[in-house]
C-alpha positions as CSV (number, residue, x, y, z in Angstrom):
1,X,139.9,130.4,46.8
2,X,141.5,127.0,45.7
3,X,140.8,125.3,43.0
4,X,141.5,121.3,42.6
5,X,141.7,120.0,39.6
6,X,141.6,116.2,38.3
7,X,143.1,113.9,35.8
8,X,143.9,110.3,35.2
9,X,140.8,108.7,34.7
10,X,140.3,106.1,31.9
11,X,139.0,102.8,31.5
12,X,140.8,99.7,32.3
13,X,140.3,95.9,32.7
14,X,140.1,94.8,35.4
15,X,144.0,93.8,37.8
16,X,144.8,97.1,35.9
17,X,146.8,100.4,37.2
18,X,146.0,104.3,37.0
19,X,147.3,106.6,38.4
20,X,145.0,109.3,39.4
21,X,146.6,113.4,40.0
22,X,145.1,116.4,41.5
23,X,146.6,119.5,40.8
24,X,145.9,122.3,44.1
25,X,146.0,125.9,42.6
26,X,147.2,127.0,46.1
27,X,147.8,125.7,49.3
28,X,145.9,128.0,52.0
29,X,147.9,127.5,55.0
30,X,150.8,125.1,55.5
31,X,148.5,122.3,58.2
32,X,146.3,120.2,55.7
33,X,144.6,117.2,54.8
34,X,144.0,116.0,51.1
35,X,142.1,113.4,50.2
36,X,140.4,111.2,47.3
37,X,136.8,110.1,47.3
38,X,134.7,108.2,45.2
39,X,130.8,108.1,44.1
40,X,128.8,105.3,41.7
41,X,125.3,106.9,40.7
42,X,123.0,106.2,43.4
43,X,125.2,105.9,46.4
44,X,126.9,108.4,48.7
45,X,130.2,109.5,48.5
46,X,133.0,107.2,49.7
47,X,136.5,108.1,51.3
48,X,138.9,106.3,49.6
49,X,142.5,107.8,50.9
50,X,143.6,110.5,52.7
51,X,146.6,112.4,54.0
52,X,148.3,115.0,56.0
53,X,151.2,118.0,55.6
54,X,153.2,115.2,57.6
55,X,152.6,112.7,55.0
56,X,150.3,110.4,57.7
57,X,147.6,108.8,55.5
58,X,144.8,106.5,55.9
59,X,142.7,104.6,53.7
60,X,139.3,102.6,53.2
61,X,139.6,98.5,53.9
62,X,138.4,98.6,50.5
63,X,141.6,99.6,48.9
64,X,144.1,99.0,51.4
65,X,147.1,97.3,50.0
66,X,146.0,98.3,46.4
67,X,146.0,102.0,46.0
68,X,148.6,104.5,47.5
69,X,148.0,108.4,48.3
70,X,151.0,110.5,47.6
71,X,151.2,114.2,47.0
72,X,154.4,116.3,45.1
73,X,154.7,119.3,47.3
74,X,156.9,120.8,44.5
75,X,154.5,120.2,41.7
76,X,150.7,121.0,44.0
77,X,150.0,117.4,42.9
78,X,147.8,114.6,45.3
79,X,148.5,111.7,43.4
80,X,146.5,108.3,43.8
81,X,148.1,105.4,42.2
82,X,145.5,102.3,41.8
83,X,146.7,98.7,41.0
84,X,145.2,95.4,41.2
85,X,141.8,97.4,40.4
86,X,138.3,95.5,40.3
87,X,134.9,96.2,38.7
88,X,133.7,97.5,41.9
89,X,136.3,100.3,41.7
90,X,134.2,101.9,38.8
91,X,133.4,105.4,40.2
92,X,134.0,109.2,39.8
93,X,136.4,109.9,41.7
94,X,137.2,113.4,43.7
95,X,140.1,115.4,45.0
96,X,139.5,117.3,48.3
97,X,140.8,119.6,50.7
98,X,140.8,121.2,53.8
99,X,143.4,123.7,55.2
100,X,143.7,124.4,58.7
101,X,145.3,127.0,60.9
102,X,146.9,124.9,63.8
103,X,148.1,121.2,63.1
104,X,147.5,120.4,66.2
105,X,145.6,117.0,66.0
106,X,145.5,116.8,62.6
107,X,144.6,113.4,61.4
108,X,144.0,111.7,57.8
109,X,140.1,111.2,57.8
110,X,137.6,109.8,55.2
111,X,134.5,111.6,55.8
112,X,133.0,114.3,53.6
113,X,132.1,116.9,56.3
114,X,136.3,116.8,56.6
115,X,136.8,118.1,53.6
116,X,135.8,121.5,52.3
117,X,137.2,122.0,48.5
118,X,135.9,119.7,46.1
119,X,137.3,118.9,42.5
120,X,134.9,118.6,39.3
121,X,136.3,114.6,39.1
122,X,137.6,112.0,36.7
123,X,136.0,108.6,35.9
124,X,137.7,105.2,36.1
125,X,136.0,102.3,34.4
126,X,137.1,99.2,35.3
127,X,135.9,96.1,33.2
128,X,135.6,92.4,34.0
C-alpha cells in the first residue's frame, strides 16, 4: 500500500508563494507518475501538475509559468511550489500517484482516472 501525505497549505494574499510537499511512504515500482490536483466545493477535480520518474512534467494553462512540480527522490517528497497565486487558486489541493510496471510510454497526465493513490489534502486560501 502507499500512503501520500500532504502539507503546505495556508492562507495567503493574493501574488503570494507556498510551497506545497507530499511525502510518498513507498514508491511501488521504479516507472511512475505523481501528480497534484485541486478541487473548490462544488466542482470536479482539477489536474494542476504532473510528472514522471524521468522528471518530464506537464501542467494546466491555468498555472503554467506560476507553479513548478518537483519531487526529492532522496526525501519521497513531490513538491509544488506556487507563486504569483490568485483568488481563483483557493482549493484543496491533492497528491497522487500511480506506479507502473514498464515505462514504456509513460507520460505526465492530468486526469483523475491516471492516478490511483490519493492523499487526504491541504488547503490554500488565497485572498484578494
Amino acid at each position: 500500500q502507499v500512503e501520500l501525505v500532504e502539507s503546505g497549505g495556508d492562507s495567503v494574499q493574493a501574488g503570494g508563494s507556498l510551497k506545497l510537499s507530499c511525502t510518498v511512504s513507498r514508491y511501488a515500482t521504479n516507472n511512475y507518475r505523481l501528480g497534484w490536483f485541486r478541487q473548490t466545493p462544488g466542482k470536479a477535480r482539477e489536474g494542476v501538475a504532473s510528472l514522471t520518474q524521468e522528471g518530464v512534467t506537464n501542467y494546466a494553462d491555468s498555472v503554467k509559468g506560476r507553479f513548478t512540480i518537483s519531487q526529492d527522490i532522496a526525501k519521497n517528497t513531490l513538491n509544488l511550489q506556487m507563486n504569483s497565486l490568485k483568488p481563483e487558486d483557493t482549493a484543496m489541493y491533492y497528491c497522487a500517484a500511480k506506479f507502473f510496471i514498464y515505462p514504456n510510454g509513460l507520460m505526465p497526465k492530468l486526469g483523475e482516472t491516471d492516478f490511483h493513490y490519493w492523499g487526504q489534502g491541504t488547503q490554500v486560501t488565497v485572498s484578494s
